[in-house]
N, C-alpha and C positions, 0 to 999 in steps of 0.2 A: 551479584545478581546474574540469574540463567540467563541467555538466549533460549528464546523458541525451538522446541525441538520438532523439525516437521519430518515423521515416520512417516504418513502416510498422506499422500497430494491427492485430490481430487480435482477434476475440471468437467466442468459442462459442457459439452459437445452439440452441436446443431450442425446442421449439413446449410452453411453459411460461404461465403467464397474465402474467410478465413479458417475453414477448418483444420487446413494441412499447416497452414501458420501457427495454429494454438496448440493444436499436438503437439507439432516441434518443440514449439517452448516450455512446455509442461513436463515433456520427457526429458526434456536436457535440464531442467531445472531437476526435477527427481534425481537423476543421475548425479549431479551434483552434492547431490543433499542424503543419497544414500535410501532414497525415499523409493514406499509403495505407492505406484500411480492408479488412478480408479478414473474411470472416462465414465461419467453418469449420461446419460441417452435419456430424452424425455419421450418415449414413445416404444412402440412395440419392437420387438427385436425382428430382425431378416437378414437370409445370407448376403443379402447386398450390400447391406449399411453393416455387417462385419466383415466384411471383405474390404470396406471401404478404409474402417477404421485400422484393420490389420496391416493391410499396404502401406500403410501412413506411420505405422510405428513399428515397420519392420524393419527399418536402419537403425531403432535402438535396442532389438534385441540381440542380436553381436554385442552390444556392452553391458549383455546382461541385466535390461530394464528388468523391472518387476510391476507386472502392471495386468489389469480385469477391466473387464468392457461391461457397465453393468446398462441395463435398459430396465424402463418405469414408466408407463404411461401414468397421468395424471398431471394437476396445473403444475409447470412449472418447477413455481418457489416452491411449494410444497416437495417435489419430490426430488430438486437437489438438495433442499435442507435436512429431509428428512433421509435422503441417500449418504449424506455427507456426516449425519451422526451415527447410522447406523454402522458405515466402515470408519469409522472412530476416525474423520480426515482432521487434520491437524492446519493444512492447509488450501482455503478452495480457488483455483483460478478460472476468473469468469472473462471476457471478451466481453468490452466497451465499447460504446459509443463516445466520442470524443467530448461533443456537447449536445445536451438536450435543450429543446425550447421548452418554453415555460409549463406548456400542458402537459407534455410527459412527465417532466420534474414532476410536478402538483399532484399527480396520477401515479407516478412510481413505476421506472421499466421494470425489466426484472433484474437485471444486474444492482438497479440502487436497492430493491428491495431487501433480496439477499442479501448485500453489504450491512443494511439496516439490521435485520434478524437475525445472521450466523453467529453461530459460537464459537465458532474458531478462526484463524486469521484470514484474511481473502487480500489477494491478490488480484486489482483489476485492469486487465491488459489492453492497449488504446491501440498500439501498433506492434503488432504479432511479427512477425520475420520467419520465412522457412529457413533461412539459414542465420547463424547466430548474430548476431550485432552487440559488440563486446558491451559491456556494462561500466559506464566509465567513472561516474558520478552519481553518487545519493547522495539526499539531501531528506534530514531528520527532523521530524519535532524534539524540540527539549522543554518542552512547556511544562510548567511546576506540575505538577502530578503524580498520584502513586505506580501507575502505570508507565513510565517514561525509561527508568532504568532501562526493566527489561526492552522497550521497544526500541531503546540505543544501544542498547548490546545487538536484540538479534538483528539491525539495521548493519553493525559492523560484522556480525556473523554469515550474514549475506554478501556481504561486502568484501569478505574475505574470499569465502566462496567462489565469487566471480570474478574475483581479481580487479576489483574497482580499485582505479586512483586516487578517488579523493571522497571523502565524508565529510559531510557539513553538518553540524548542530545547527538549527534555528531555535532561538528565543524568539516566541511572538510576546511583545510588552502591548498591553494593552494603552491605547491612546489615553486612555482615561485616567490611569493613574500618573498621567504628567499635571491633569488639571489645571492646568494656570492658562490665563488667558493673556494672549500675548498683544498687548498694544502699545509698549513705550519699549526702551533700551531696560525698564530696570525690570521687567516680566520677560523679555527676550532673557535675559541670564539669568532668571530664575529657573524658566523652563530649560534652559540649556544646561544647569548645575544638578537639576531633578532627574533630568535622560540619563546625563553621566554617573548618576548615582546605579540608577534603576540600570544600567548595562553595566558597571562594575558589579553590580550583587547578582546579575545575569550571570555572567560570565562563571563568576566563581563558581555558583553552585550547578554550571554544565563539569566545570573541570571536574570538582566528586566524581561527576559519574562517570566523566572520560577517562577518571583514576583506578575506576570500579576494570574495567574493558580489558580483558586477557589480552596481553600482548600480542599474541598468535596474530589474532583479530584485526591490529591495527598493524602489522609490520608492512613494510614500503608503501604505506597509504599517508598522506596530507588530508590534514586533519585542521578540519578550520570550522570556530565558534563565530555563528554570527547575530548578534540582539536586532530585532528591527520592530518599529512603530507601528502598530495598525489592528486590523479589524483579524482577529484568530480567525484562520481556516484560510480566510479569503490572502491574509498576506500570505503566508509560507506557501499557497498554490501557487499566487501573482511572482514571489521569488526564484520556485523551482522552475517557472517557463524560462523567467529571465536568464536565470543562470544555468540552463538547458540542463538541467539534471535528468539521468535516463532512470533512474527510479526516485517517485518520493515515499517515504516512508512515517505513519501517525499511529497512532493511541486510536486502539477502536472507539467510536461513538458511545454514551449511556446507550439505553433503549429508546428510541424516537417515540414523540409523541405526536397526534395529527398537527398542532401547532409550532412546533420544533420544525416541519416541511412549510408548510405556510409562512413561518418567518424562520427563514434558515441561519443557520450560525454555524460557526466553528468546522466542524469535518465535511457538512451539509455545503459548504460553495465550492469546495472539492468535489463531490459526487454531481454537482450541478455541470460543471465544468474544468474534466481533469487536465492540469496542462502537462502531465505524462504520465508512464504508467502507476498504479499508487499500490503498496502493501499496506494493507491494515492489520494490525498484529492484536491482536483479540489476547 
């Protein structure tokens, strides 16, 4: 199974007190990746706001970035999605909000919206850095799905990349397929025989995939399968705070529906409240 090949990076630019922050990190990830960078501007062009952008990405032209400053008035999402097909972006990185309250969620900023409608992978960034902050740890979905190879290949193709130490697979088990209701010793070991089943037949069918993963990919990286209990989305967030992962990595969302945001689930408690930065791999 591929990894993602991302030729060409796009980012959303706004004259924010992270602007000089998100650049840097969009051009060293390009740089990394061999990638075209494309900085979309939601508004009219001026020599000021290219002057502004040029400064800011003129310590990566000495390593030969490759990179276009495009400008588009119009709403928003419209004109980074439709910026972002037009230069065929492979990959879009947007600048987050850490956590929204409820009425934004319900309303949709623009970072969730995008996430929700793009067609290509988006990458959403919480704590930007002008200067690099090595990438120590990812942490992966490996939830049953047709889309998960690829999204554990290009998590370790990333991962390679950046010279990460350690990749985790998550199995999110859902609660529900334990079913037993625990009130005496002999339904306590019923459900404790059922766990162990349901993470031995986890585990196994991560290793396939971890078997699929170009060695390249995985060399001096630790490499750890972890199954855990709970609510999709909401665990494998609640895990990567805990075990401070500096990227998490998912399966893009289906297409939302208005009731898929009203009653959220699965990638949806992530976008509600990232607890760090998140690649979604479309």
């Amino acid at each position: 199974m591929n990894a993602i090949a991302f030729k060409t990076i796009g980012i959303g630019v706004t004259f924010s007190p992270n602007l000089e922050a998100n650049i840097n990190e969009a051009a060293r990830f390009a740089l990394c990746f061999g990638s075209k960078l494309v900085l979309i501007h939601v508004g009219e062009a001026s020599e000021e706001k290219s002057k502004t952008f040029l400064k800011f990405l003129s310590p990566f032209k000495s390593k030969n970035l490759d990179y276009e400053v495009l400008f588009k008035s119009g709403d928003p999402v419209d004109v980074i999605l439709s910026s972002a097909q037009e230069k065929k972006v492979d990959l879009l990185i947007i600048g987050a909000l850490k956590k929204e309250n409820f009425l934004k969620y319900y309303l949709g900023s623009i970072a969730r919206k995008i996430t929700r409608q793009a067609n290509c992978s988006v990458l959403l960034l919480i704590n930007p850095s002008i200067e690099r902050v090595p990438c120590k740890h990812i942490v992966v979905n490996g939830l049953k799905d047709p889309k998960t190879k690829e999204t554990v290949t290009t998590a370790f193709l990333v991962g390679h990349k950046l010279g990460v130490d350690k990749v985790t697979v998550v199995e999110e088990i859902d609660q529900d397929e334990v079913s037993v209701n625990v009130d005496d010793d002999k339904s306590l070991r019923k459900s404790t025989i059922i766990k162990e089943r349901l993470r031995v037949r986890e585990e196994a069918r991560v290793k396939k995939i971890l078997n699929t993963i170009p060695p390249d990919f995985t060399k001096d990286m630790v490499i750890k399968s972890q199954p855990i209990f709970g609510k999709r989305g909401y665990s494998i967030g609640h895990y990567a705070q805990v075990a401070r992962a500096d990227l998490l990595v998912m399966n893009a969302p289906a297409k939302m529906t208005f009731w898929d945001r009203v009653f959220p689930h699965d990638i949806e408690y992530i976008l509600t409240e990232l607890p760090t930065d998140v690649l979604i791999v479309q």
